[in-house]
N, C-alpha and C positions, 0 to 999 in steps of 0.2 A: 636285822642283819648285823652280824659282828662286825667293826671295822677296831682293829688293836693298833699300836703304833707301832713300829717295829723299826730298832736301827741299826743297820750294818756297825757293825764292829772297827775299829778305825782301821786296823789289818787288814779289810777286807780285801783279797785278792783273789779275781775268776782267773783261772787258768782255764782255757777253752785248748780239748784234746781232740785225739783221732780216736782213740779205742776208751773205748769206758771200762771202768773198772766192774767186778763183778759186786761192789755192793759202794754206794755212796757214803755211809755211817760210818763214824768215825773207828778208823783201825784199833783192836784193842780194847774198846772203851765199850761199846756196843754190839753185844755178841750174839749170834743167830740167836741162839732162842727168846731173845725179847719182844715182844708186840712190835717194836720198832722193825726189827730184821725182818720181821714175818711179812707187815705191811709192806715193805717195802718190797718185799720179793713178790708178793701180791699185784703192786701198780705196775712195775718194771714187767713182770709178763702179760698183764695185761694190754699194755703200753707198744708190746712185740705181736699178740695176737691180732690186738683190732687193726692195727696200721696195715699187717699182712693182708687183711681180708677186704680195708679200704682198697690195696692194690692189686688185687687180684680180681675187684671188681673194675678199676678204674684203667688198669693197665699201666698206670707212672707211680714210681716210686718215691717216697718223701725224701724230704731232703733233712739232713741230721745236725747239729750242733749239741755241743756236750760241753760243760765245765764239772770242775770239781774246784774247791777250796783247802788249803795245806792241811786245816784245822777237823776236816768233814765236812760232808756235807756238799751239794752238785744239784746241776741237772742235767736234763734230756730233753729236747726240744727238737720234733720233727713235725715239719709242713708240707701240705701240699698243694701246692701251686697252678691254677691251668691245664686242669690234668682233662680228664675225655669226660668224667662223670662229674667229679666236684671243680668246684670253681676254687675251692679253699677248703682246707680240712688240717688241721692240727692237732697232734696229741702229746701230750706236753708232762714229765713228770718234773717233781722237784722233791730234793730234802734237804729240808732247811735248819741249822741250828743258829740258831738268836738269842734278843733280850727286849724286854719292855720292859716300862717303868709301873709302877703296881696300877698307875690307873687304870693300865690297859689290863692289866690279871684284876680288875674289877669287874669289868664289862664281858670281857671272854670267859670268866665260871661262872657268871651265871649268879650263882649265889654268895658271894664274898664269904670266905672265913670270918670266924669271928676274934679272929687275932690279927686282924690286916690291919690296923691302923698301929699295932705296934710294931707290925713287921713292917712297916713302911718309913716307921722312926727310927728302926735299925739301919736306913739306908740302903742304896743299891739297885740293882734291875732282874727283876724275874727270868732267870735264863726258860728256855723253852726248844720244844723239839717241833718241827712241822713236816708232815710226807703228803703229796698227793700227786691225782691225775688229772688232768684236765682234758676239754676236748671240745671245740665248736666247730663243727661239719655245716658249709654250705653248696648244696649241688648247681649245678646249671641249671637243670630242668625245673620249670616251676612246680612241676606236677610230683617232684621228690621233696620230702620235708627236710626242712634245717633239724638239726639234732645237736644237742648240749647234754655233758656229762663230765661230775668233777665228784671225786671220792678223797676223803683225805682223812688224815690224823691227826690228833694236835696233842702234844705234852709238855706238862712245864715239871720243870727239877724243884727238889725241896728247896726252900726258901726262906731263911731268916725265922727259920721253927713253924715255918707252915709244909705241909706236905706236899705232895706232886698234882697237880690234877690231870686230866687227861681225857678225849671226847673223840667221837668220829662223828663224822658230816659228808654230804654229799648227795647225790641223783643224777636221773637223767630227766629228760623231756625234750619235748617235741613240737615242733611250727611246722604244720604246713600250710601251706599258700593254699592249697586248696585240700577242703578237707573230702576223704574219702572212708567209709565210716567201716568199713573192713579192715582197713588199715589200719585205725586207730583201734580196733577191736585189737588186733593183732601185737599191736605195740603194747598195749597195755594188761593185755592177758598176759604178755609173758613176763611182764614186773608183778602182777598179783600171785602170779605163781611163785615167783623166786623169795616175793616177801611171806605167802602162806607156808612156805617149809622151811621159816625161821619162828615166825608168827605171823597168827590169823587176824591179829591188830594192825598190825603194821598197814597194808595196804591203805585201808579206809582211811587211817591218821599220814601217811606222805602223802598221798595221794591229794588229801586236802590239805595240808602244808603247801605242797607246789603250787597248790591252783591260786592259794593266797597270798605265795612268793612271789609268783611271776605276775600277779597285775600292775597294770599301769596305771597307777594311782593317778593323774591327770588327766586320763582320757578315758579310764572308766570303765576299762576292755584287760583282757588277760592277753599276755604275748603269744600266746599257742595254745598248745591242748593239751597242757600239764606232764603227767607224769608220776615220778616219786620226787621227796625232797625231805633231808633228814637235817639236825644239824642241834650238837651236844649230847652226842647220844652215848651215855657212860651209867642205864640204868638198869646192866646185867654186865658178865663178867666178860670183860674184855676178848678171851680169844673167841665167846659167843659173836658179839658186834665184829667181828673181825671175819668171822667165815659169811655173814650175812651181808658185808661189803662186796667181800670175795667175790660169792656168788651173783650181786647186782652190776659187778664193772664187766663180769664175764659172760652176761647176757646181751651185753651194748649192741652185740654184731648180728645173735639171734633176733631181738626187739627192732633192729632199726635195716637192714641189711636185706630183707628179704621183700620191705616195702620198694625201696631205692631201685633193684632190680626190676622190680614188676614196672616201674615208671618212667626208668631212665631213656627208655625212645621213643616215652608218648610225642607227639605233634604238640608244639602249643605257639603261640599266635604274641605279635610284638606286644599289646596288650597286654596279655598274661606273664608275659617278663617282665613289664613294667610294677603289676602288681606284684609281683614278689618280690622286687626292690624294694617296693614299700612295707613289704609285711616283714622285710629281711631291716629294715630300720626300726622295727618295733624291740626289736635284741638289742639294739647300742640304745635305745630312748628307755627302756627298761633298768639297765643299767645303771645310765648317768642319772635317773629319777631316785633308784634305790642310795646311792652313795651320798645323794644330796640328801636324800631324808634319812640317815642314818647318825 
């Protein structure tokens, strides 16, 4: 797991609004046809469809907060709270421009330039671009699974005579409390589909990426029942990885939506909510396990 340093800027100031603007990236500076634009117009409609589809299954609509910063750069942040189907459901964008210090543009490419030690004598902080969505859905019903899903981008600007580098990361997967094995047929057919009309690799390789991400390495068990899970993926041409994200955030609602329906008025018994408390604490122990071992 990547863990970079990252520090606001001393100027740093959220201005939290009513109406969001039609694009967070900096006015001017970053202009639609960039990979940035495009991504970003990518998470921000995704961000609009799935919330729609959470409420029109749930019937209460999220609740919104927005900032943007003078310089670029914002987010979008809406939850949903005590609603009739989810107990909690959040889908979250951001874009972010920053700086780290080269340690951190060590650890985040992967394979260091081989000029980085003198680009690091020239002084300074690696500037960088970041976009993504986020999203962790938990329902009341035990018999409806938890679902996680976070698509992003990541770019840093040229640097003391080192170039840009730049990666996409992200997936979804899936907890349920109790497992029902059509449903995980269901779920996962339709990410082997959306990765077989990019490539016929891909499945088998996230596929087993997640299983391996999401164990809980002290107890010896996996948090759910996988999924996909990608992350540094800059090993074809960018607007390629770009429609192949596209395609994975805009199946969220197809893969996980048509389960939640089928289960949302099962019966189930104090018991069985007790257990999915507990299998819903296997998501925050996963977590704080991964960041400690990173």
């Amino acid at each position: 797991m990547r863990v970079a340093a990252v520090e606001k800027p001393t100027n740093w100031t959220e201005n939290y609004i009513q109406q969001v603007p039609v694009s967070l990236l900096r006015p001017g500076v970053d202009t639609q046809d960039t990979i940035r634009a495009k991504f970003e117009k990518v998470i921000r409609n995704a961000q609009d469809s799935i919330c729609a589809a959470i409420t029109e299954i749930d019937g209460k609509p999220f609740h919104q907060d927005a900032w943007t910063r003078e310089d670029g750069g914002g987010g979008i942040t809406r939850v949903l709270v005590d609603g009739n189907v989810w107990e909690k459901a959040g889908v979250n964008v951001s874009v972010v421009y920053g700086s780290m210090p080269p340690e951190a543009y060590r650890a985040a490419a992967g394979t260091p330039p081989a000029d980085l030690e003198k680009a690091k004598a020239a002084g300074g902080r690696v500037p960088f671009f970041a976009a993504g969505i986020s999203s962790v859905m938990h329902p009341k019903n035990p018999h409806c699974p938890t679902m996680h899903f976070n698509y992003r981008f990541f770019q840093t600007e040229d640097w003391n005579g080192i170039p840009g580098q730049w990666w996409f990361g992200g997936g979804t997967d899936i907890t349920p409390s109790y497992v029902v094995e059509e449903d995980m047929k269901h779920f996962h057919g339709t990410y082997k589909a959306v990765c077989d009309r990019h490539d016929p690799a891909f499945y088998p390789k996230f596929k087993k990426w997640c299983d391996e991400y999401f164990i809980i390495g002290h107890r010896k068990e996996t948090r759910g029942l996988g999924g996909i899970f990608f992350d540094d993926l800059n090993d074809r041409d960018a607007e390629k990885i770009l429609a192949f994200s596209k395609d994975a955030v805009n199946h969220v609602v197809e893969a996980y939506c048509p389960i939640v329906k089928k289960h949302m008025n099962d019966s189930f018994t104090e018991e069985q909510k007790q257990w999915q408390q507990i299998r819903r604490g296997r998501c925050a122990t996963n977590a704080q396990w991964f960041v400690a071992s990173s």
